[in-house]
C-alpha positions as CSV (number, residue, x, y, z in Angstrom):
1,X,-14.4,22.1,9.5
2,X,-10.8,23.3,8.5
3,X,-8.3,23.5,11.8
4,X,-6.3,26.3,10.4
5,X,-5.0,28.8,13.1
6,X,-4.4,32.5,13.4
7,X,-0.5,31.7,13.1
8,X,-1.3,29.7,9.3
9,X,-0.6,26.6,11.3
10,X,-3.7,23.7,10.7
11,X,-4.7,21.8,13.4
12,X,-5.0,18.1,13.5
13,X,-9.3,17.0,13.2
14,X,-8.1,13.6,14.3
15,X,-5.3,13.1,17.2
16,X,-3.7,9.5,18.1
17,X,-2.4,8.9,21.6
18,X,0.4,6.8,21.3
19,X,0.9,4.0,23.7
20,X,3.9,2.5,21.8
21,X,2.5,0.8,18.9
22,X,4.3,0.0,16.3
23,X,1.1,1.3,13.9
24,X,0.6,4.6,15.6
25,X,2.0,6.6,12.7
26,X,0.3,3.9,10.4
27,X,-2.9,4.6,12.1
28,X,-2.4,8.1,11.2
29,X,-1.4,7.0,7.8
30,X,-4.8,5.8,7.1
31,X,-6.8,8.7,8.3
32,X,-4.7,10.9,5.9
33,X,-6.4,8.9,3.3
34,X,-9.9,10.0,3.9
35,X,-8.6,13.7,3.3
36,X,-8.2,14.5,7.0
37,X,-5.1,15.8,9.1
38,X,-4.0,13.3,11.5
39,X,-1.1,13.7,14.4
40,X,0.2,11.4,16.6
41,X,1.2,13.0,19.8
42,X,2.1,11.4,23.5
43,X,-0.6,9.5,25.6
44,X,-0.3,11.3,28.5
45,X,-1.2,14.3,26.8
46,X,-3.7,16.0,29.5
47,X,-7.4,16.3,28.8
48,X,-6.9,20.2,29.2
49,X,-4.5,20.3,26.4
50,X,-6.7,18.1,24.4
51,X,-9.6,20.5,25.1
52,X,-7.6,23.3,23.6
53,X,-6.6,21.8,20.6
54,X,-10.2,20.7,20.0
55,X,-10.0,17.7,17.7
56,X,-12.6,16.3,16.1
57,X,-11.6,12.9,17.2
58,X,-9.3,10.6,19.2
59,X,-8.0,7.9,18.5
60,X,-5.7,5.7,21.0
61,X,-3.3,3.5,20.2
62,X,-2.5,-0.2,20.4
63,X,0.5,-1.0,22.4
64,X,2.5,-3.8,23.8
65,X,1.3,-3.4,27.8
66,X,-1.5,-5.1,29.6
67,X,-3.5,-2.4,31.1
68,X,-3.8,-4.2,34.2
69,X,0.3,-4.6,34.9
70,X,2.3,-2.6,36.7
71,X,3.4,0.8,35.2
72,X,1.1,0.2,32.7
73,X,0.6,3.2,30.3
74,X,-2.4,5.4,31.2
75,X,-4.5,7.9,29.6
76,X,-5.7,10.9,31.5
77,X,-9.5,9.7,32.7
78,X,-11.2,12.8,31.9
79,X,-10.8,12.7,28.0
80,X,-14.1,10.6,28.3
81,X,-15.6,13.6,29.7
82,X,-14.6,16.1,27.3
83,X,-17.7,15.1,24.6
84,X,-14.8,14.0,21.9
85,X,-15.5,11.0,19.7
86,X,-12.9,7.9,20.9
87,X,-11.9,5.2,19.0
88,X,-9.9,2.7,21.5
89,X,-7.7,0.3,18.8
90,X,-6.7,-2.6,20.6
91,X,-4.9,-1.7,24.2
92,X,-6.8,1.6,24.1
93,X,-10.3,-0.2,23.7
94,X,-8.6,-2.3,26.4
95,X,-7.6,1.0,28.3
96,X,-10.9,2.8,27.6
97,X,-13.0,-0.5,29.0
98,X,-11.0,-0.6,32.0
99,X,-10.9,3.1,33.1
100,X,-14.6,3.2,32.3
101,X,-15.4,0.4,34.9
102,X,-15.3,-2.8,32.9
103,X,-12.9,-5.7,33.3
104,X,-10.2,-6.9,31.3
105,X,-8.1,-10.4,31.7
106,X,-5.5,-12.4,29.7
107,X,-7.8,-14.3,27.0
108,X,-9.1,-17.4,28.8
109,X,-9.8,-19.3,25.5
110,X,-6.8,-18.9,22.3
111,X,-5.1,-15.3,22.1
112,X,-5.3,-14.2,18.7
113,X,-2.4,-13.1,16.2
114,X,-3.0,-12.9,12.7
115,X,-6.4,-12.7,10.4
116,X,-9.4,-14.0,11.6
117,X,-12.6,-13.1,10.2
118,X,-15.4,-10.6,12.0
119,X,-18.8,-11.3,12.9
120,X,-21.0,-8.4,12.6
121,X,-23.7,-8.4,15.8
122,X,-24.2,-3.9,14.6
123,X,-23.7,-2.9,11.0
124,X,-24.6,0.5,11.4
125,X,-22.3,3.6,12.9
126,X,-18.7,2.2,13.4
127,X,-19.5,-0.8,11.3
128,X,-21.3,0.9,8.1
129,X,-20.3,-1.3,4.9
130,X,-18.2,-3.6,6.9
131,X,-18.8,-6.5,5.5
132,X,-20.2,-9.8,8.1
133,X,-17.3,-12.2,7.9
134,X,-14.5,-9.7,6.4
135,X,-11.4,-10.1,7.6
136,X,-9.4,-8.2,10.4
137,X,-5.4,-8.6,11.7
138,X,-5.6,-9.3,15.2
139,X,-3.2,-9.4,17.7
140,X,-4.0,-9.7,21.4
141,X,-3.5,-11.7,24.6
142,X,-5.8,-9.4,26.8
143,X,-9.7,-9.8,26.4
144,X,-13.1,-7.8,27.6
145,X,-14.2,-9.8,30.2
146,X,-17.1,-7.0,31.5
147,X,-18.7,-4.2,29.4
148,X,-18.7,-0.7,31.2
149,X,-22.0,0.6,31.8
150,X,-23.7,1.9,28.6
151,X,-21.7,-0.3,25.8
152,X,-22.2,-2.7,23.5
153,X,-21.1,-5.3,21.6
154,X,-20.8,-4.8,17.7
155,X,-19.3,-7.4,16.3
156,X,-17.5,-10.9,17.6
157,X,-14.6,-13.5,16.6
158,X,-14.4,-16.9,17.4
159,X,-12.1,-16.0,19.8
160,X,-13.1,-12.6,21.0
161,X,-16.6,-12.4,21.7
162,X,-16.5,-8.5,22.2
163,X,-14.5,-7.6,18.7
164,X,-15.6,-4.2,18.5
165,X,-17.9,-2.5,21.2
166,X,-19.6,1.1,22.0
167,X,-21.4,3.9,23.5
168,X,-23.6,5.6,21.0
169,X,-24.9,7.7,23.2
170,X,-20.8,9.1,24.4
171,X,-19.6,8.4,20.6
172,X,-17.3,6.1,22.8
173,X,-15.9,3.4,20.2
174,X,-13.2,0.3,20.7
175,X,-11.8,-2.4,18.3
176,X,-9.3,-5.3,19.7
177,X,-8.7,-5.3,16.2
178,X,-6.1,-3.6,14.0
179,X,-8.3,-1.4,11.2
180,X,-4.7,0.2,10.2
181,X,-3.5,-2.7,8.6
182,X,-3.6,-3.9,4.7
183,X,-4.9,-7.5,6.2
184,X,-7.7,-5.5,7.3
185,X,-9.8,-5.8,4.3
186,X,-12.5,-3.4,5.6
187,X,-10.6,-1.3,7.9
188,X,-10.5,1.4,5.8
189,X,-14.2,1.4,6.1
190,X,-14.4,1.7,9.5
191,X,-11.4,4.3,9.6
192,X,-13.7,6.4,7.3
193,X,-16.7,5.6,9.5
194,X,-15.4,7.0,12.4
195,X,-13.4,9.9,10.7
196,X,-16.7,10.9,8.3
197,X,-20.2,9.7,10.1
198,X,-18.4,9.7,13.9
199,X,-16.4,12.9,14.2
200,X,-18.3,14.8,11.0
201,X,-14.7,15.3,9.7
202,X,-14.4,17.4,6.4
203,X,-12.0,16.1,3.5
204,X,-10.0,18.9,3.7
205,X,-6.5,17.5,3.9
206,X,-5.7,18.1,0.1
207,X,-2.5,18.7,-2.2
208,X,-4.0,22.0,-3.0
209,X,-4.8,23.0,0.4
210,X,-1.1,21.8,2.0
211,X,0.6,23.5,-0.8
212,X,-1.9,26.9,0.1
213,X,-1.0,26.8,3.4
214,X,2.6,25.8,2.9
215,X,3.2,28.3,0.7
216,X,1.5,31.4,3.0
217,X,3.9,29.8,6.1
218,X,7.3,30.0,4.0
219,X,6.6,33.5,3.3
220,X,5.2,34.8,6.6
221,X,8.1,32.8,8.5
222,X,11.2,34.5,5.5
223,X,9.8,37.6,4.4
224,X,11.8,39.0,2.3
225,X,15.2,36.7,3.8
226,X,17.0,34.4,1.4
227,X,17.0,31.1,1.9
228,X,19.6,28.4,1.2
229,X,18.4,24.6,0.0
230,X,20.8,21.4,0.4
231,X,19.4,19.5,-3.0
232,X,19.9,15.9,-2.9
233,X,18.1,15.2,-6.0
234,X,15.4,12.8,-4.4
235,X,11.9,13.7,-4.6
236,X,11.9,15.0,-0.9
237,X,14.5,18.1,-1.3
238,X,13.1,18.1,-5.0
239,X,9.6,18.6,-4.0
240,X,11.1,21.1,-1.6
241,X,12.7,23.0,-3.8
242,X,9.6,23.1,-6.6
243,X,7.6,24.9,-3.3
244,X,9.9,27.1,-2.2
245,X,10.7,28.6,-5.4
246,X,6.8,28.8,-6.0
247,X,6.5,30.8,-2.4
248,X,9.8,33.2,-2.7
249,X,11.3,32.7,-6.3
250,X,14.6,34.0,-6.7
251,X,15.3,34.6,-2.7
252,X,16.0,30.6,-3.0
253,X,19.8,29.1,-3.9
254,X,19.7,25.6,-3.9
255,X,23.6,23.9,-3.1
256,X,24.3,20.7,-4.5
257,X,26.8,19.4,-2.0
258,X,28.7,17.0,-4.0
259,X,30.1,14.8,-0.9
260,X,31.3,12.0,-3.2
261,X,28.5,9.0,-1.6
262,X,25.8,9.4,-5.0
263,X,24.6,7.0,-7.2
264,X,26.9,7.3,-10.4
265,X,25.9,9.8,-12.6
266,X,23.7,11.3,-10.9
267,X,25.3,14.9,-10.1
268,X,25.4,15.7,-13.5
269,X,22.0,14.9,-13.6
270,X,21.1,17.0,-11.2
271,X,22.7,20.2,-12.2
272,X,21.5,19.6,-15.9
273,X,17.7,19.1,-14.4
274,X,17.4,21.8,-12.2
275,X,19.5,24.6,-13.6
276,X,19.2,24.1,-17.0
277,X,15.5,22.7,-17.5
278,X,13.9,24.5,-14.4
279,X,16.2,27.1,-14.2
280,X,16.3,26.6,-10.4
281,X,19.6,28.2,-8.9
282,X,21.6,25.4,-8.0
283,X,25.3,26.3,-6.6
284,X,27.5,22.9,-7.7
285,X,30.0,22.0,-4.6
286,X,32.9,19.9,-5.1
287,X,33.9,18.2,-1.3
288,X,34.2,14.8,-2.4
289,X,37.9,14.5,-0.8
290,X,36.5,16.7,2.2
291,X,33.8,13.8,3.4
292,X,36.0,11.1,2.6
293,X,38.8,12.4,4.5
294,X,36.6,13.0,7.9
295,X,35.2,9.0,7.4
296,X,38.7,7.8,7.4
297,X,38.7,4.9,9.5
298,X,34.7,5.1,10.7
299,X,32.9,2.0,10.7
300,X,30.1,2.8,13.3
301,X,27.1,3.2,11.3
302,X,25.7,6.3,13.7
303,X,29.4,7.8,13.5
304,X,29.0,7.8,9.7
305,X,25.5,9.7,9.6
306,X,26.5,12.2,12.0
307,X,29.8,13.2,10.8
308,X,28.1,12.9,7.4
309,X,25.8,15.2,8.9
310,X,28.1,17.5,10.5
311,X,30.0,18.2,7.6
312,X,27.0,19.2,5.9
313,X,26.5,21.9,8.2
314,X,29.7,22.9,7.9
315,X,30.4,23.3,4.2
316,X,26.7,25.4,3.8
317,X,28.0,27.7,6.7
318,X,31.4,28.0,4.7
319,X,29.5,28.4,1.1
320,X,26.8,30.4,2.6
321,X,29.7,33.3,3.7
322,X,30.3,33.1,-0.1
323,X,27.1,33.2,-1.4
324,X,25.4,34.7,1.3
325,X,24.3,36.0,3.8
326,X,21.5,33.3,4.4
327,X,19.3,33.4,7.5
328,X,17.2,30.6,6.8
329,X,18.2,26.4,5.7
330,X,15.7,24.7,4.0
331,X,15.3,20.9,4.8
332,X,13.1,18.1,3.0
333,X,12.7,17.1,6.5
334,X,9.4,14.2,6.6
335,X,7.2,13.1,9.3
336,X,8.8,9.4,9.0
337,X,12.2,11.2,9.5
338,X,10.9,13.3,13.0
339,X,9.2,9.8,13.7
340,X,12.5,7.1,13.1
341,X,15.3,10.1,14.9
342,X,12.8,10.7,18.0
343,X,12.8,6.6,18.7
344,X,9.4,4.5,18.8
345,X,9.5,3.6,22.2
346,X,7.1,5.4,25.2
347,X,8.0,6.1,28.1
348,X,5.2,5.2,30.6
349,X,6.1,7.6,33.4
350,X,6.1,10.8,30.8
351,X,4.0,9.3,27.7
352,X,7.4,10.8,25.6
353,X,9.1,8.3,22.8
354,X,12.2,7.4,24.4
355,X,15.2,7.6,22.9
356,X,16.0,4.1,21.1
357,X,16.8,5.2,17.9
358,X,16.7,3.0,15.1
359,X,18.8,5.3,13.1
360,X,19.6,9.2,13.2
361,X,19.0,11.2,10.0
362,X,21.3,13.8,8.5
363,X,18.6,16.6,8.6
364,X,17.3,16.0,11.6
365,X,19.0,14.5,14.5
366,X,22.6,15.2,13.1
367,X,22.6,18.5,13.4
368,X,25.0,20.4,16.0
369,X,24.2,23.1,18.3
370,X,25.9,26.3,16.8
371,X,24.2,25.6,13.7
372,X,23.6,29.1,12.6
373,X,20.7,29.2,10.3
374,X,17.2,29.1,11.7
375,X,15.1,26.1,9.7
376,X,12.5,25.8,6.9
377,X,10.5,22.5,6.9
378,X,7.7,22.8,5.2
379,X,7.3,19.1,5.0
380,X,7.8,17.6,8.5
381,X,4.5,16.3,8.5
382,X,4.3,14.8,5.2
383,X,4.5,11.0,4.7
384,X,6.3,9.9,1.6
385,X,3.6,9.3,-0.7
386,X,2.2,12.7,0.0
387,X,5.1,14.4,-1.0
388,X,5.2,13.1,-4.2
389,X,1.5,14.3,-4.6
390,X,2.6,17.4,-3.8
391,X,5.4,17.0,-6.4
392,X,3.4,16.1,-8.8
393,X,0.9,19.4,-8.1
394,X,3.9,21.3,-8.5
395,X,4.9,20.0,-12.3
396,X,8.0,17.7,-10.9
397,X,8.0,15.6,-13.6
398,X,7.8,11.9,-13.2
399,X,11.2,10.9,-13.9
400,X,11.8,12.7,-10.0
401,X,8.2,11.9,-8.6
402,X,8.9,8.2,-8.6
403,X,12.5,7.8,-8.0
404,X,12.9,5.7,-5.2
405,X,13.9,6.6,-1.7
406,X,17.6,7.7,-1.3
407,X,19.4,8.6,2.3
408,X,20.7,11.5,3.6
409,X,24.4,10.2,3.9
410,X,23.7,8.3,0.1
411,X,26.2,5.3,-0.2
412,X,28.3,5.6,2.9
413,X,26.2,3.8,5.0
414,X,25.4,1.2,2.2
415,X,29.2,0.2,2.5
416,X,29.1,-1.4,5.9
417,X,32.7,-0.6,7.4
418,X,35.1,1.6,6.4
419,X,34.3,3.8,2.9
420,X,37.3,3.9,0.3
421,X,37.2,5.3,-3.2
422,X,37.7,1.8,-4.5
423,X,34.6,0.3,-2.5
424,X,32.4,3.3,-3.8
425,X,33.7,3.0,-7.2
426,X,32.2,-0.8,-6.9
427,X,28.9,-0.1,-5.3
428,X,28.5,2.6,-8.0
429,X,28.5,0.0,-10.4
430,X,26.4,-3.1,-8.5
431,X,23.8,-0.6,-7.8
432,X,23.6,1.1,-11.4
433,X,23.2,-2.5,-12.9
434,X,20.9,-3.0,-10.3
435,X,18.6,-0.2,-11.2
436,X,19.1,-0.8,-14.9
437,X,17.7,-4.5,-14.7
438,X,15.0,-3.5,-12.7
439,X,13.7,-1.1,-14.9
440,X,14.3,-3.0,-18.2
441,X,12.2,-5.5,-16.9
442,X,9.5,-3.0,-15.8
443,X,9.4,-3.2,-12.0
444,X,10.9,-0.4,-11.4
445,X,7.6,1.9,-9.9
446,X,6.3,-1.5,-8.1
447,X,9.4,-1.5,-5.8
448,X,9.8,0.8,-3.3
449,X,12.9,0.5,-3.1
450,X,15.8,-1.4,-4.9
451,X,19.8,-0.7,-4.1
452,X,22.8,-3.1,-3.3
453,X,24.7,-2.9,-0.2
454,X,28.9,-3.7,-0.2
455,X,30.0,-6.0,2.7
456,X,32.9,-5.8,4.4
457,X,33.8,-9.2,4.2
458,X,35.6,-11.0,1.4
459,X,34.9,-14.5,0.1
460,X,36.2,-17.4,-1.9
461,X,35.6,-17.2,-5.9
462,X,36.8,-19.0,-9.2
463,X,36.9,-16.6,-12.4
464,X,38.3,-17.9,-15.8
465,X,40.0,-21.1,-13.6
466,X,42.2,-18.6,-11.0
467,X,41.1,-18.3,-7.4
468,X,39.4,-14.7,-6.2
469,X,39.0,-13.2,-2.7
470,X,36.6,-10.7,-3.4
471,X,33.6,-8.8,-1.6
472,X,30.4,-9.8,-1.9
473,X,27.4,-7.6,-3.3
474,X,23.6,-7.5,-1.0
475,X,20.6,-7.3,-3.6
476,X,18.0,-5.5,-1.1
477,X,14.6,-5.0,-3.1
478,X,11.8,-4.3,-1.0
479,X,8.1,-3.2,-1.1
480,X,6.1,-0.6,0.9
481,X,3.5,1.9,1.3
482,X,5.4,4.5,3.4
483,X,8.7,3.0,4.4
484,X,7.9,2.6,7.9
485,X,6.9,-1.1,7.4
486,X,8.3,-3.4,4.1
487,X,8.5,-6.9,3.0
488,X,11.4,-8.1,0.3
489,X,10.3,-8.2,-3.0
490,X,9.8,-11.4,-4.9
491,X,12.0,-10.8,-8.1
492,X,11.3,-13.3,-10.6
493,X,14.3,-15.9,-10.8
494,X,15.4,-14.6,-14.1
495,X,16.2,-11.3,-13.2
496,X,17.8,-12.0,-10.1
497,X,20.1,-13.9,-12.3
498,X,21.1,-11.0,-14.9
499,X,21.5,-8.8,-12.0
500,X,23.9,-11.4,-10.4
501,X,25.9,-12.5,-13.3
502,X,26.0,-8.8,-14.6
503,X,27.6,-7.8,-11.5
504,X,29.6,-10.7,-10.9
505,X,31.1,-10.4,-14.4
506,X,31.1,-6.3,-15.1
507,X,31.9,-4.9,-11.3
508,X,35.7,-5.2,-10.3
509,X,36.2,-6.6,-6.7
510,X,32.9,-8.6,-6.8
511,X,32.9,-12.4,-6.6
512,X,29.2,-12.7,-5.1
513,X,25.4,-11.7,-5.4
514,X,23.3,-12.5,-2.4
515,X,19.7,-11.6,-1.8
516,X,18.0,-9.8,1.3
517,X,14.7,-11.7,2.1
518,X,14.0,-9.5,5.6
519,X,11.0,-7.9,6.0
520,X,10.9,-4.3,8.3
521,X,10.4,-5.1,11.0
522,X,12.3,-7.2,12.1
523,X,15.2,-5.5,10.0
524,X,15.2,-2.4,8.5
525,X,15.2,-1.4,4.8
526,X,18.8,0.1,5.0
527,X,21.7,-1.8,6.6
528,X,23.0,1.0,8.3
């Protein structure tokens, strides 16, 4: 059942309406691995709009409202007319019960947060191969007091006595239980459940097929235009520039913009890799001085990423009248990044995601409005790990595949405050010993992440018996699936301690090593 449109554009089998949890996009996540293209889009998308795009399934989100408050977020009543499979995930089971006739109150007995294991009443549809007594992450304060007409329960929890429900006969399905989750430990059976047996999805949704499809898009949406590439040297613009060059070949030019914020060594890295090994046309720009000059004096985090951001723009529309012309700017633009810049907030009056941003990103909500290129992005839909499949289709070789995430605006906003050549020079150096440690002791490819972050704050030391007033050095390691949820890494003792007194004793300026223990959320994985 491929969604693929007359305009090369696929379709999403499976839609999630979004009622402001934070899972949605994990939710989506998850159907992505059963092979089949997932969106999330706005709950008050209309029934009529739904009809037309013709999914094979819906799913609704969880979300932080009690369906029964005021301004409570809504779904339009007649998706349960339109014949669609629905999967209601907590609130929307709660949602779906409720607008269906049934009755939901705050829990009478315990609420329930955390694991708690499932009692199966059904094991067959939903509930195939979920193990009786597996468990499942709950978190709820509302209950099913009353089943709508023509449901019934599947399974129970001590707490919950209708866990999971239905309506075979409507393929109407709800959990007030989070499937999405790693604590989950059959979720993904139910996910694949609904997705396979439900909806009668197709596993579709593969490397080959994205990079098919990607590749036809690039070249019906150039034609024969050129197209310019800002290559960062992280798997996403990597990736990015692997693709393009396999849909137009030499109408790509891939800039390295060499703003001055990289890790150390890494621009000559970069320019030997691409041009040299992969003979990928990479035009080397020197604007070091250039960025550091507009940051004079910045310390606001977002002020940093958007003149970061600016400048960008700026020096391609100034190379491109060199190089050029160029109509089109390639971006390694992801579906996190659209996600993060947009906010993860819903309004409940227009079903939108607000704008609370936790963070804008260079290449997507930096950008100003006389930008004079029209955009590629290819990948705006990918999550991280697929990109790096799709690296990996494309021959990106390992070394690139697996390097860990890098941002936009690189070590500027890992210097909280103001960004000087001297604290660069020092973070260069805390986070190359960082990095070195970590792989020497082969943890490298089980972190997601693993970088050091310069404070802008200067304590009391003792080196060789005279006093120092120094910065201190953040040690932020932290493990993850997709970025858009982490926990700290647990480094073993011993090689916290040669990456402390390594720094400490090799990095001028540095009197201090302390460790990040925040997972995401609360925090995030960057400081800034």
């Amino acid at each position: 059942m491929t969604q693929i449109q007359p305009d090369g554009q696929r379709k999403p089998a499976i839609v999630i309406l979004d009622f402001g949890s934070q899972y949605s996009e994990l939710i989506a996540r998850r159907v992505r691995e059963t092979e089949v293209f997932s969106l999330v889009i706005g709950y008050s998308t209309s029934a009529e709009e739904l009809r037309k795009m013709a999914p094979a399934g819906i799913i609704l989100s969880g979300g932080p409202s009690s369906v029964y408050a005021d301004g409570a977020p809504l779904c339009d009543p007649e998706i349960w007319t339109l014949g669609i499979p629905v999967l209601g995930v907590c609130y929307g089971m709660q949602l779906m019960v409720q607008q269906l006739g049934g009755e939901v109150e705050a829990a009478t007995g315990k609420a329930e947060y955390g694991k708690a294991p499932l009692q199966v009443d059904d094991p067959t549809d939903l509930l195939t191969n979920v193990d009786d007594g597996s468990t499942m992450w709950m978190s709820h304060g509302d209950s099913v007091k009353a089943l709508p007409k023509g449901f019934v329960r599947l399974a129970h929890t001590t707490n919950t006595p209708e866990a999971a429900v239905a309506d075979h006969n409507r393929r109407l399905y709800g959990v007030q239980f989070h499937p999405e989750v790693v604590h989950s430990t059959c979720g993904m059976a139910l996910i694949r459940n609904f997705v396979y047996h439900v909806c009668g999805c197709e596993p579709d949704w593969t490397t080959d097929a994205f990079i098919e499809e990607a590749v036809a898009q690039v070249r019906q949406q150039v034609g024969d235009k050129r197209v310019l590439l800002a290559l960062s040297g992280g798997v996403d613009s990597s990736t990015l520039a692997f693709l393009l060059k396999k849909a137009i070949g030499d109408q790509l030019t891939c800039m390295f913009i060499d703003q001055g914020f990289m890790r150390k060594g890494e621009p000559e890295f970069l320019m030997d890799f691409f041009d040299r090994k992969f003979n990928i046309n990479v035009e080397y720009i020197h604007a070091r001085q250039r960025f550091l000059e507009k940051l004079n004096g910045v310390t606001d985090p977002e002020q940093k990423r958007k003149i970061i951001g600016t400048e960008f723009i700026r020096v391609f529309e100034e190379e491109s009248k060199r190089l050029g012309p160029f109509d089109y700017l390639a971006q390694g633009t992801l579906y996190p990044d659209v996600i993060e810049s947009a906010g993860t907030n819903v309004d409940p009056k227009t079903g939108e995601r607000v704008a609370v941003k936790i963070k804008s990103h260079h290449n997507v909500g930096g950008l100003p409005k006389d930008l004079q290129f029209k955009l590629v992005e290819p990948l705006r839909k990918l999550f991280k790990d697929e990109v790096r499949k799709v690296g990996r289709n494309l021959g990106l070789p390992e070394e690139i595949v697996r390097r860990h995430p890098f941002p936009g605006p690189g070590l500027a906003i890992r210097i909280l405050g103001e960004v000087t050549d001297e604290k660069l020079d020092c973070l260069r150096d805390a986070d190359l010993i960082v990095r070195e440690e970590i792989k020497e002791a082969g943890l490298y490819h089980d972190i997601w992440q693993a970088f050091a972050v310069l404070l802008p704050v200067r304590s009391v030391g003792v080196m060789g018996d005279k006093r120092t007033y120094a910065w201190p050095i953040v040690l932020r390691c932290v493990s993850s699936e997709d970025g858009m949820t982490a926990d700290w890494s647990r480094l073993p003792p011993e090689l916290m301690e040669r990456i402390s007194n390594r720094i400490v004793n090799e990095v001028k300026g540095v009197n201090r090593v302390v460790l990040d223990i925040t997972s995401k959320p609360p925090g995030t994985i960057e400081w800034e």
